[in-house]
NUGUMAR-342770 format. One line per field, with one value per residue (C-alpha): residue in three letters; x, z, y. Coordinates in steps of 0.02 Angstrom, whole numbers, plus 32768, in hexadecimal, padded with zeros to 4 digits. Each point is the difference from the previous one (the first is absolute). Layout:
<sites>
r <- (ala_...)
xx <- (X_...)
zz <- (Z_...)
yy <- (Y_...)
</sites>
This chain:
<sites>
r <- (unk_unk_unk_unk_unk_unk_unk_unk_unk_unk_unk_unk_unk_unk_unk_unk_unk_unk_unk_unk_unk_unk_unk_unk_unk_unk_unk_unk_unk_unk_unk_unk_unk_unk_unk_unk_unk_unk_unk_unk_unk_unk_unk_unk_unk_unk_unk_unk_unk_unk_unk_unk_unk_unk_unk_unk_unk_unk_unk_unk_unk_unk_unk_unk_unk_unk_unk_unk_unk_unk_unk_unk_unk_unk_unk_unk_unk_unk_unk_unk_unk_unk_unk_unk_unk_unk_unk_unk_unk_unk_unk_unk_unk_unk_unk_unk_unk_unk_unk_unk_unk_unk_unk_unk_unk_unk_unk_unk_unk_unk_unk_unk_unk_unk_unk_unk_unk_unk_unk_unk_unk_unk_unk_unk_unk_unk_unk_unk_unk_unk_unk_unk_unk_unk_unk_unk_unk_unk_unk_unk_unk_unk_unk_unk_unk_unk_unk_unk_unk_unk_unk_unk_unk_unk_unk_unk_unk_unk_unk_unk_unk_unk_unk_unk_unk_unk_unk_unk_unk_unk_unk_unk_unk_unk_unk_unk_unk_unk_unk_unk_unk_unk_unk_unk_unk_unk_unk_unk_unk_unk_unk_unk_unk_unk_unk_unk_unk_unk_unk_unk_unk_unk_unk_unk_unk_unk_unk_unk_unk_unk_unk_unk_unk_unk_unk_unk_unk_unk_unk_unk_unk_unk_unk_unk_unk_unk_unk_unk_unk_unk_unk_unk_unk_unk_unk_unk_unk_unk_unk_unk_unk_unk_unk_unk_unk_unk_unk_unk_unk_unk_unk_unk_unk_unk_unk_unk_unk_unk_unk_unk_unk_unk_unk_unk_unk_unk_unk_unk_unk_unk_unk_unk_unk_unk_unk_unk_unk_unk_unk_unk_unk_unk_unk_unk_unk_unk_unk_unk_unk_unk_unk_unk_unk_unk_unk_unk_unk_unk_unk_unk_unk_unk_unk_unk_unk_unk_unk_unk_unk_unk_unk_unk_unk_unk_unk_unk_unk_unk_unk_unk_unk_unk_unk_unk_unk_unk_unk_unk_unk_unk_unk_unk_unk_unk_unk_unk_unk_unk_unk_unk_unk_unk_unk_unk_unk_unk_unk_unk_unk_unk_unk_unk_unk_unk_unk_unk_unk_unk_unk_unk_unk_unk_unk_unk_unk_unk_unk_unk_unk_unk_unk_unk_unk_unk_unk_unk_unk_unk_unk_unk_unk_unk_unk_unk_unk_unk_unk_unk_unk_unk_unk_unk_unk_unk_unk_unk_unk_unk_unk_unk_unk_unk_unk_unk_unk_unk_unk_unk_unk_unk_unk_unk_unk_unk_unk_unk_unk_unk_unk_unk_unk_unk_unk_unk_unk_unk_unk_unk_unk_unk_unk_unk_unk_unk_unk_unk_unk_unk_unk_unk_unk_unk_unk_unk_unk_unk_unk_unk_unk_unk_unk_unk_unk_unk_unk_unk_unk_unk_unk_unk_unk_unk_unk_unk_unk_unk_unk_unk_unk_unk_unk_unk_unk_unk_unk_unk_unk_unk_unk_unk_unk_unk_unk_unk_unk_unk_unk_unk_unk_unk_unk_unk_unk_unk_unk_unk_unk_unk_unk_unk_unk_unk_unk_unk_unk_unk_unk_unk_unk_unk_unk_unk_unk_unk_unk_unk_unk_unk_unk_unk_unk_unk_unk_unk_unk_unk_unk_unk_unk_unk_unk_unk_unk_unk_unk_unk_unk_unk_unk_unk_unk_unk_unk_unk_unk_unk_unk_unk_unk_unk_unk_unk_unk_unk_unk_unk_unk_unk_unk_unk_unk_unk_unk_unk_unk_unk_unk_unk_unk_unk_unk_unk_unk_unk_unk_unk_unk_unk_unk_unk_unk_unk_unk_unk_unk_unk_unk_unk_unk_unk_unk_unk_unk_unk_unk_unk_unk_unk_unk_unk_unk_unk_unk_unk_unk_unk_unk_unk_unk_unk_unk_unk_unk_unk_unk_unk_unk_unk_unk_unk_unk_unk_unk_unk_unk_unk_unk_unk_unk_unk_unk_unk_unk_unk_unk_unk_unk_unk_unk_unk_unk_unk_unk_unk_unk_unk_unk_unk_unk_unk_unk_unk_unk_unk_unk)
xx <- (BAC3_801F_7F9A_8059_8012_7F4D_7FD3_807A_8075_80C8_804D_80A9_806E_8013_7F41_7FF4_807A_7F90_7F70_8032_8064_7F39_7FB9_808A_8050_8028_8030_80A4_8043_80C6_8066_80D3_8078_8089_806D_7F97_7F71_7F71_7FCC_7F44_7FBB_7F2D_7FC3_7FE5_80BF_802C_7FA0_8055_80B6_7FE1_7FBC_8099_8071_7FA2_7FFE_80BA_8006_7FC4_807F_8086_7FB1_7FB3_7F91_7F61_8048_80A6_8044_801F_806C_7FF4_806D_8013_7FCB_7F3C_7FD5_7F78_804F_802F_7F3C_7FD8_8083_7F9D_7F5F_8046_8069_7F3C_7FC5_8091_7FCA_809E_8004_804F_807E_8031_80A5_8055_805E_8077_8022_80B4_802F_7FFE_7F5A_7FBA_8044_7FAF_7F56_8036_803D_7F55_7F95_8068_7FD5_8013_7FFC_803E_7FBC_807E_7FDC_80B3_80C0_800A_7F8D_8047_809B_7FC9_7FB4_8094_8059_7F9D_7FE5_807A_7FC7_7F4D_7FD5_7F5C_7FEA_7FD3_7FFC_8018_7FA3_8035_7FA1_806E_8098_8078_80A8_7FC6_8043_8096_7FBA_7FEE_7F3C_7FEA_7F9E_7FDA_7F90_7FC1_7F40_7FD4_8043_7FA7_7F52_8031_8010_7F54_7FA5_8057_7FBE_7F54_7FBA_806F_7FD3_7F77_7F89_806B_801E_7F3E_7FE5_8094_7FA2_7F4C_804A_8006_7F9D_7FE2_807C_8093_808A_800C_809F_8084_804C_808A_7FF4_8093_802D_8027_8027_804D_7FEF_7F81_7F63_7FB0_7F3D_7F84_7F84_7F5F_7F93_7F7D_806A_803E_7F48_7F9C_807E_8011_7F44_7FC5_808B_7FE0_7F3B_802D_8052_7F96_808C_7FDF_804B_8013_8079_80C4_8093_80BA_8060_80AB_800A_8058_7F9E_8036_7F8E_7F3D_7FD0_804A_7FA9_7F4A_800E_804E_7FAF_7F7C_7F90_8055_7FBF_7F59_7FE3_8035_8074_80A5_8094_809A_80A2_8097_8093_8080_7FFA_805F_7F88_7F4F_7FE5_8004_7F8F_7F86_7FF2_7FC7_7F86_7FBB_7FC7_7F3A_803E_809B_804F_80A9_8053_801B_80B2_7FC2_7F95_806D_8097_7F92_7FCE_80B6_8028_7F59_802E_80C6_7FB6_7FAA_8080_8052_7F81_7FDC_7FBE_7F5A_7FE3_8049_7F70_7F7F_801C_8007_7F69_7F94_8052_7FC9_7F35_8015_8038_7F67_7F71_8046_7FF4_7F44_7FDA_8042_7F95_7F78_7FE4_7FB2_8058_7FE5_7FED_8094_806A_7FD5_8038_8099_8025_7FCD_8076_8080_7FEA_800C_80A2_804B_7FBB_7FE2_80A3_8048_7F92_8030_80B9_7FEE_7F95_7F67_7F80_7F90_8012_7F57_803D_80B1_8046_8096_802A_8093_8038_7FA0_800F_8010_7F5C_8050_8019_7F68_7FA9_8051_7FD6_7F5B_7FE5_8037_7F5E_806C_7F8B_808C_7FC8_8056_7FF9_8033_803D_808E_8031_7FA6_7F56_7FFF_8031_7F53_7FD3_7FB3_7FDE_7FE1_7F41_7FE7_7FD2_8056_80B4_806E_80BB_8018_7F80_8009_7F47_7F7C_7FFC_8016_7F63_7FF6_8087_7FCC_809D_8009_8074_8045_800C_80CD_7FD5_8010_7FA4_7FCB_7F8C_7FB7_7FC2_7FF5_80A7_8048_8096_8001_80A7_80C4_804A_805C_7FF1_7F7C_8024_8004_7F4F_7FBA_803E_7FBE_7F64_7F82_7F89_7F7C_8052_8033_80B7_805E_804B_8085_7FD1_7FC6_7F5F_7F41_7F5D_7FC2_7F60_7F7C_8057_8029_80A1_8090_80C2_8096_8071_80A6_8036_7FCB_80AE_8048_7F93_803F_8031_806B_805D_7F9A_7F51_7FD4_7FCB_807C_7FCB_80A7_7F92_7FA6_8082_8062_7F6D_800D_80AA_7FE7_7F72_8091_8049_80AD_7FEF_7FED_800F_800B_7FFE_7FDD_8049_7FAD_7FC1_802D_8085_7FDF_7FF6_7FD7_80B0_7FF3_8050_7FE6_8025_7FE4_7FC5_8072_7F98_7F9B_80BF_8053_7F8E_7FFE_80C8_8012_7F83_8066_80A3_802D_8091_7FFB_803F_7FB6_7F5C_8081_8047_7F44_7FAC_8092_8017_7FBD_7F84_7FA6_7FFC_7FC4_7F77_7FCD_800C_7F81_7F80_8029_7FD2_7F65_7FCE_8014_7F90_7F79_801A_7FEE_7F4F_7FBB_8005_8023_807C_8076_807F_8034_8065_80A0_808F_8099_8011_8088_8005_8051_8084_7FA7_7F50_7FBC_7FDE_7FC6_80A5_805A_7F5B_7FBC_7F70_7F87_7FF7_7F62_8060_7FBB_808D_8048_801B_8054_8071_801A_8013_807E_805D_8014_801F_8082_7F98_7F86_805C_804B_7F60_7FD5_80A5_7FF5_80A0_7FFA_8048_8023_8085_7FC1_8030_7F73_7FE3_7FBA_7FC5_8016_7FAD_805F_7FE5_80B4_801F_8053_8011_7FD7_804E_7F9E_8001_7F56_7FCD_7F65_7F8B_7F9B_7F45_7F84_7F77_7F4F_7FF7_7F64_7FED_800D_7F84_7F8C_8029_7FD9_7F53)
zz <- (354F_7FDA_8001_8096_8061_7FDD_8052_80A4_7FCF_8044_7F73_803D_802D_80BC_7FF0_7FE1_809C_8070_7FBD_8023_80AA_8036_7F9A_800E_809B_806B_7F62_7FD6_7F5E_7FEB_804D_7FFF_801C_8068_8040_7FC7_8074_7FB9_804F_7FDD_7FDA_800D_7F83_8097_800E_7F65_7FF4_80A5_7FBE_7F56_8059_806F_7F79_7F8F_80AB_7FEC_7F42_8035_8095_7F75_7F7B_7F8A_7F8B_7F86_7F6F_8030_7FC3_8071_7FCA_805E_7FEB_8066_7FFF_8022_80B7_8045_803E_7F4E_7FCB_808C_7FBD_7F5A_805E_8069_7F69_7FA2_80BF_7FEC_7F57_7FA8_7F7E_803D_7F76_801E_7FBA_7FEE_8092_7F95_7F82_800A_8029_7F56_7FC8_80AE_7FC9_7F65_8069_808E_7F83_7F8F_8083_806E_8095_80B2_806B_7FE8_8095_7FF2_803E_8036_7FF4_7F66_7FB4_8062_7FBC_7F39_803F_8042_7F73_7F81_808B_7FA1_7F69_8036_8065_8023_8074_80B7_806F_8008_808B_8005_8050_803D_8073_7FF8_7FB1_800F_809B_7FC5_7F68_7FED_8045_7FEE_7F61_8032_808A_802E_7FBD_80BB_804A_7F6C_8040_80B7_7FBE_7FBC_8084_8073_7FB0_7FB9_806A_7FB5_7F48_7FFF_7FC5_7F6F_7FCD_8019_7F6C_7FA6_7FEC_7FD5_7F6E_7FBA_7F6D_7F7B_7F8D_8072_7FD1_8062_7FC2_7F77_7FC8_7F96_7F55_7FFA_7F71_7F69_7F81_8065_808B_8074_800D_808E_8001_8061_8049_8063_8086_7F88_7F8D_809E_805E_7F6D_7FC1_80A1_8011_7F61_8008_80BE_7FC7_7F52_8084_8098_8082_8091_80C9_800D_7F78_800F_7F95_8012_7FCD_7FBF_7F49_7FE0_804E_7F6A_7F95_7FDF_8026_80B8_800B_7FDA_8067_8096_800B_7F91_800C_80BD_8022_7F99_8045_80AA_7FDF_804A_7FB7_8034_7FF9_8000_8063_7F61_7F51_8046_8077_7F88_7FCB_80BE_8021_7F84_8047_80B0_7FD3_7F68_7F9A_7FC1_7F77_7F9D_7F6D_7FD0_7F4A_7F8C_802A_80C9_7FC2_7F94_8084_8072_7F85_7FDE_80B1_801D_7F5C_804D_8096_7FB7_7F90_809E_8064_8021_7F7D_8051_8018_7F53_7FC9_8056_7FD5_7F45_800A_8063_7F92_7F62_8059_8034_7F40_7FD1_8055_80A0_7F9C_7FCA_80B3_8028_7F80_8032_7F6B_800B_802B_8033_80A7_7FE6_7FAF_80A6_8072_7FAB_8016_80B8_8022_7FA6_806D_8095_7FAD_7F9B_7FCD_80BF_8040_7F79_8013_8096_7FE8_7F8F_8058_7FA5_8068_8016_7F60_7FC6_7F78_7FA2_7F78_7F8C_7F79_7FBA_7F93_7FB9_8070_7FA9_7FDC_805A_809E_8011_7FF6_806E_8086_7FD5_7FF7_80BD_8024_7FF3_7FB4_7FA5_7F85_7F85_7FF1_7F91_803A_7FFA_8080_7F8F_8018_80BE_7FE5_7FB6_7F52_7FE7_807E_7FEC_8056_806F_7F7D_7F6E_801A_7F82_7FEA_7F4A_8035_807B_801E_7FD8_803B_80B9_8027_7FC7_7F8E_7F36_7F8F_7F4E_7F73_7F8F_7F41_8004_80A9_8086_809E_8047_809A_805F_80B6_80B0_8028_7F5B_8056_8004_7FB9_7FE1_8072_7FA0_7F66_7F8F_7F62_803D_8064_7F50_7F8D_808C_8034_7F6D_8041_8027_8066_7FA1_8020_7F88_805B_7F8D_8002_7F55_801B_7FD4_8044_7FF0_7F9A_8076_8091_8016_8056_7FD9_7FB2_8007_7F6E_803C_801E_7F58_7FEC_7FFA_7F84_7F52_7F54_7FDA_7F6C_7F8D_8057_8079_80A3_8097_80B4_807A_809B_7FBB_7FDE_809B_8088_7F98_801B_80C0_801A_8025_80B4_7FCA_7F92_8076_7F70_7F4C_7F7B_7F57_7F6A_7F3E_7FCB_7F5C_7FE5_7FB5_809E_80AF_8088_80B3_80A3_807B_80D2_805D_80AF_805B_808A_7F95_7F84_80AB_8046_7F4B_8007_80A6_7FDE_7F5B_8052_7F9B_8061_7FED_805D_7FBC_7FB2_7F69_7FE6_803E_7F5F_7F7F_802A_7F6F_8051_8039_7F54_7FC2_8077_7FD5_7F4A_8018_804B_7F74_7F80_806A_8012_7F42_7FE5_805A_7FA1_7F58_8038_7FEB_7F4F_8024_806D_7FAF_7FCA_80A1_8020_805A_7F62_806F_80C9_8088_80C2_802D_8098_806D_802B_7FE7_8080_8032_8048_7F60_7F9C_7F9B_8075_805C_80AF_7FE4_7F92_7F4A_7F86_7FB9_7F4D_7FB3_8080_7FF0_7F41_8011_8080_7FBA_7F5A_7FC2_8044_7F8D_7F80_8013_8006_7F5D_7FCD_8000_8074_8067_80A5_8028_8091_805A_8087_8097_8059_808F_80B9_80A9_809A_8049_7F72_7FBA_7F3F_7FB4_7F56_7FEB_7F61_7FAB_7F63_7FC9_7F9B_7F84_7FD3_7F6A_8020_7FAC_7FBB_7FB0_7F50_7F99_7FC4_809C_8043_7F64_8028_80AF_7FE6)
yy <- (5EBC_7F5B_7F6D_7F9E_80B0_8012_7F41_8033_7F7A_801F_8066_7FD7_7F7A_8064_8004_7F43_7FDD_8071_7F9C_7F63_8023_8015_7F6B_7F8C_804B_7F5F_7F9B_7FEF_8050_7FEB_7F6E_800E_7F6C_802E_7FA2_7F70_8042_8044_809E_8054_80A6_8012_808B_8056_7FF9_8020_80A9_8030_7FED_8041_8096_8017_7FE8_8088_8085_7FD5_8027_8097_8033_7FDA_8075_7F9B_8063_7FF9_7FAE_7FC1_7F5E_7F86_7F60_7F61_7F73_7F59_7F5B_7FF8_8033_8045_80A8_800D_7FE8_8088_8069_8013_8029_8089_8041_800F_8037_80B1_8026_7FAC_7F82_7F46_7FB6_7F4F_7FD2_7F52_7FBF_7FA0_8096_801D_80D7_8036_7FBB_8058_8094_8020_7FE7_8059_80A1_7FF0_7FF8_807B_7FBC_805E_7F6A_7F57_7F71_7F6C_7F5C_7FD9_8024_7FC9_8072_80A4_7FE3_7FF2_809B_8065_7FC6_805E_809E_805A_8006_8012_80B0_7FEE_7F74_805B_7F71_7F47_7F7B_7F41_7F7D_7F81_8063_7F6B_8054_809A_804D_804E_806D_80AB_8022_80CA_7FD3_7F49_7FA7_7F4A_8006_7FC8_80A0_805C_7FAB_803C_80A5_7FF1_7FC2_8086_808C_7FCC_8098_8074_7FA3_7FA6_8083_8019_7F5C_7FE0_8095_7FC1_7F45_8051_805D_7F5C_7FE3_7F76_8043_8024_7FBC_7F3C_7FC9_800D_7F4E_8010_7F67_7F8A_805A_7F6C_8078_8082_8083_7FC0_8093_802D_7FB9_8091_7F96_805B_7FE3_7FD2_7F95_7F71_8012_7FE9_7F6E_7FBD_7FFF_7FC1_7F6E_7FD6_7FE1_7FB0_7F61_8017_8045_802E_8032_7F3C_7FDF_800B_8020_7FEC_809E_7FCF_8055_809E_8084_8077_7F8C_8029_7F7B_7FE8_80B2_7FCD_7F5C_8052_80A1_800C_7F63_7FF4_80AF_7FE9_7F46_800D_7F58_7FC8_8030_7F7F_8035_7F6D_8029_7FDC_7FD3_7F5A_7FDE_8027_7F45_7FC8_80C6_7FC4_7F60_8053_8079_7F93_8099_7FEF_807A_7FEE_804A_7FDE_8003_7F65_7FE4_7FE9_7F73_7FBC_8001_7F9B_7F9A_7FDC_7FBE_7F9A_7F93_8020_7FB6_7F6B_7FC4_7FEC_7FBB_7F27_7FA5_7FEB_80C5_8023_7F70_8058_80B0_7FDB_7FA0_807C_807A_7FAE_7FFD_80B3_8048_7FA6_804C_8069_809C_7FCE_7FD8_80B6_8040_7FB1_7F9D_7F45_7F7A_7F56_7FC0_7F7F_806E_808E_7F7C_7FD0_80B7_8002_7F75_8072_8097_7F91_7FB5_806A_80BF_8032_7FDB_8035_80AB_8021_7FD8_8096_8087_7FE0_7FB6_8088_8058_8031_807D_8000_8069_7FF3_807E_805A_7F7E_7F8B_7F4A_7F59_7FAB_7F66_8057_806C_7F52_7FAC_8075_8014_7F33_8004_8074_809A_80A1_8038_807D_807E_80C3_807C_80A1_8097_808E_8082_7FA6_7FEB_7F35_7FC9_8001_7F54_7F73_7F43_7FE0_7F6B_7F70_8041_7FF0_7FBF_7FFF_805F_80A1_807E_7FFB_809D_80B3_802C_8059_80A8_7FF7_800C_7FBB_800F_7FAC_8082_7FE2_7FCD_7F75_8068_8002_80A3_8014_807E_8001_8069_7FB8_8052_8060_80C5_8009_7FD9_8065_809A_7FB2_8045_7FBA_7F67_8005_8040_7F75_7F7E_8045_8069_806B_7F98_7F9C_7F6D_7FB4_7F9D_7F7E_7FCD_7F54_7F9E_7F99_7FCE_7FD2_7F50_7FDD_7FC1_8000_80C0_7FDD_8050_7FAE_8063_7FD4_8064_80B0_8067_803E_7F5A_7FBA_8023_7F9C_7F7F_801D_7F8D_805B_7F8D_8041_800C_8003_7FC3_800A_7F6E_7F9B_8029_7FE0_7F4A_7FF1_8031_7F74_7F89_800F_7FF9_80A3_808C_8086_8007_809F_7FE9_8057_8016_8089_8037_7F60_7F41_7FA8_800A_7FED_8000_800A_7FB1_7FF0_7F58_7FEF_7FEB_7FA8_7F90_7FC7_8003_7F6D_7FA6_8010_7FBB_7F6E_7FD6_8004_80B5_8050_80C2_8088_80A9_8025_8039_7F46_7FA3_8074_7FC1_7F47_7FA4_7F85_80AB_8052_7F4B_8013_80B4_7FD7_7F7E_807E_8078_7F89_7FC1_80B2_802B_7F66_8063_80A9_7F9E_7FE8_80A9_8030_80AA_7FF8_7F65_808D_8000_7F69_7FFD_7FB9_803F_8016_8021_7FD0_80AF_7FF4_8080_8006_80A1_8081_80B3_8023_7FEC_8075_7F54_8021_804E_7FFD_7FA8_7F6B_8044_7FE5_80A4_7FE1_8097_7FE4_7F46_800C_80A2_7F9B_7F50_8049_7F78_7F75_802C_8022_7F4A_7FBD_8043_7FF5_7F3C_7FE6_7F68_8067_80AE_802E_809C_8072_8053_8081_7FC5_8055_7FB5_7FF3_808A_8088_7FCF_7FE5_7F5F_7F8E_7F67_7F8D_7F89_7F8F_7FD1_7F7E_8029_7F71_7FEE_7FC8_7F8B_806B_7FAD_802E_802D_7F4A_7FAC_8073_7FF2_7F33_8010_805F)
</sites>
């Protein structure tokens, strides 16, 4: 028996609902926007529709160990949906919303999944057009009915009627849905999360019972959450970490799980529920960041005055007075004045003004940014994590948060540095398993738990917290020796608003090159302020007041590699704007925005080639994917720039 069936404690997400529809029963635990109304569901609710909808699992003939995919935008009766999937005895598998047919396919066919619950038209229909290559798919349910009135529905119902089927025959079902949920144990199955797959086919993550509750626990106590806090749901719902924060602290907590009616309307969403618990990756921050300093360059010379000198108090000691660190009483009422002024409006312009608790990980954010929000009295902190360890591997405690760590091991979790760099870990969120795939599970996981992460990095002295270098794959050699690391040099490069990605290429050569994509929002606004007529992102990226203006951050971010010793190697001597920004559609990446570089390099071959080839320009012809699923080209001549790069004299000069 084990230890938490031993103490009584729910051994199953179900379990957990049951528990706190009696605890928490007249609290309210998901909130929808619909047609910009927010509608509520209590826990008390909540366990009533999830157990309708699993009563109607059952009429449709949903069995112990089925696979059920779910794919939509996050709404509750898509939350519920993996509950009563766990309730039946099947396994709930998540899938992107904005995948495009083929990429379901290969999840839907690996996982073989029996029933597929669609949010909406648009996700029937990627659906139906894969239904005839994949055999195996039993029934479908969609959420929203607009559109769907005129398609075939023997194998296909609206998930409401599929609830009124459960409800109407709970006499004739209840008892066995009742056995079905207390076979539930610790290590059932929970859910299986397929990885964004970087390198190639994405693997399906088996997560248990034990492996969300004990990481949802451990992490919930770690920051002091409880049925009070709130947080908006808008990432992908395929993504781990959507899955601990809306079902597994939500369910373990007892908090309030938001859910924004669009991704167009989730700035204005956040604004109204003003979440006291908030992740959301780097490039979220840094967007925002973008149109607050958009916004002020705009604004009247006596705002623009103000903010930059409130600005200038807050970068001074705001992130010691959220530290709690002392500081003097003229210099704390400077700041108050500010937060009447400047950082509380501007707070709550943003969403923030209740945020007791905020996360960013994935990438690593600029040191720039993650201070700025903290010097507004934002707890912004950083964590480390990956599917296969439940999310949390390390966390950044309350009064130890710095920019260039990820903080010190979650609780419960033990991590390691091997002999080459590489951080392993090993903890109760450790998944079971990749999904049909052996081979792989063994060269990830030894037995004794401990998982290699893939990931290059290495304990500070004194401090015990933890820095991530880059992934251990793509550190290698330049050709004279020196160490290369491109995800150092790229987050660099992304620190400046008007880079929104970069890759970096060098192993094994003379030199680093790069690519790199502009923002279109942040160049956009500097192009219309300096009079810069443009009308594609294609001629904006090539004009040559915009490649002067990325050329100077490329030189003022090699200025900042030269600084570490180690690392100097890895200087940018040649770059290109390229004349599409990259995207999942096209393969360059992941549907959670992490650059695919075997594909990138295979794909861009000649651009590369010019780069090293020391051309000036390079004419080039793309593949590119539209909106609409259709192929086209697109034609470019780009213009390569060399780079400025600190030498070592001037650095020996400099020191």
């Amino acid at each position: 028996m084990t230890e938490n069936a031993a103490s009584g404690a729910p051994q199953s997400i179900p379990a957990l609902l049951a528990r706190n529809a009696e605890r928490y029963g007249a609290l309210p635990a998901y909130r929808e926007k619909e047609f910009g109304i927010w509608q509520t569901w209590t826990w008390a609710e909540t366990a009533r529709e999830v157990r309708a909808m699993a009563l109607g699992f059952l009429v449709l003939g949903m069995e112990r160990g089925d696979y059920v995919a779910i794919i939509g935008r996050n709404r509750p009766a898509l939350y519920w949906a993996m509950a009563a999937a766990e309730m039946c005895g099947a396994v709930p598998v998540p899938l992107y919303q904005d995948a495009v047919a083929e990429e379901m396919a290969y999840v839907l066919d690996h996982c073989g999944a029996r029933f597929v619950i669609c949010g909406d038209q648009e996700q029937v229909d990627k659906v139906i057009e894969v239904q005839d290559r994949i055999h195996h798919i039993h029934h479908v349910a969609y959420l929203d009915k607009r559109g769907m009135r005129k398609y075939d529905h023997s194998r296909m119902n609206a998930l409401a009627d599929v609830m009124a089927e459960g409800r109407a025959a709970e006499q004739r079902l209840g008892a066995e849905l009742d056995k079905r949920i207390a076979e539930l144990g610790y290590d059932h199955t929970c859910v299986m999360l397929y990885t964004s797959g970087t390198t190639g086919k994405p693997k399906g993550v088996v997560l248990s019972n034990r492996n969300i509750i004990e990481t949802s626990k451990a992490s919930a106590e770690f920051d002091r959450l409880t049925h009070k806090d709130e947080v908006l749901a808008y990432l992908p719902m395929a993504w781990v970490g959507d899955f601990i924060f809306s079902i597994g602290q939500a369910y373990w907590t007892g908090f309030t799980v938001n859910c924004p009616e669009s991704a167009a309307t989730m700035m204005t969403d956040l604004r109204e529920i003003g979440p006291t618990y908030f992740f959301a990756p780097p490039r979220v921050f840094e967007g925002q960041l973008t149109n607050v300093m958009i916004r002020m360059e705009d604004a009247g010379r006596l705002k623009k005055w103000l903010f930059d000198r409130f600005m200038a108090v807050a970068r001074r000691i705001g992130p010691a007075i959220l530290d709690g660190k002392p500081v003097g009483s003229v210099e704390r009422l400077v700041y108050a004045v500010g937060n009447m002024l400047v950082y509380g409006p501007l707070k709550n312009s943003l969403g923030y003004s209740r945020i007791r608790v905020g996360y960013t990980a994935g990438e690593a954010i600029g040191p720039e940014i993650f201070d700025f929000y903290r010097s507004l009295g934002i707890n912004l902190k950083q964590l480390y994590g990956q599917t296969e360890a439940s999310v949390f591997i390390t966390q950044q405690p309350d009064g130890e948060v710095r920019s260039d760590t990820v903080g010190v091991p979650s609780p419960g979790v033990e991590v390691r540095i091997g002999e080459n760099g590489e951080v392993f870990y090993r903890s109760p969120g450790t998944f079971v398993e990749y999904y049909k795939n052996p081979d792989s599970t063994a060269s990830t996981k030894d037995a004794e738990g401990w998982v290699a992460t893939g990931d290059a990095g290495f304990f500070e002295e004194g401090t015990g917290h933890l820095r991530i270098i880059d992934r251990a794959k793509d550190v290698g050699k330049m050709a004279d020796g020196s160490l290369f690391a491109p995800k150092y040099v790229e987050n660099k490069l992304k620190f400046y608003p008007n880079i929104l990605e970069a890759v970096v290429f060098g192993a094994g050569r003379d030199m680093c090159c790069a690519f790199i994509n502009i923002d279109l929002n942040a160049v956009g606004n500097w192009a219309e302020r300096n009079n810069i007529a443009y009308a594609s992102y294609q001629e904006l990226a090539g004009h040559p007041k915009v490649l002067d203006m990325i050329q100077e951050h490329v030189e003022e971010a090699n200025r900042s590699v030269a600084e570490d010793p180690m690392l100097s190697g890895c200087q940018i001597h040649r770059f290109l704007v390229l004349h599409k920004e990259l995207d999942a559609d096209d393969g360059e990446l992941t549907r959670t925005r992490k650059v695919r570089r075997n594909i990138i390099a295979e794909k861009f071959a000649d651009l590369i080639d010019a780069l090293y080839g020391g051309k000036d320009s390079i004419y080039t012809e793309t593949e590119v994917t539209y909106e609409d699923g259709r192929k086209g080209k697109i034609k470019a001549t780009l213009t390569i720039r060399d780079a400025k790069v600190v030498g070592a004299e001037q650095r020996m000069a400099a020191e």
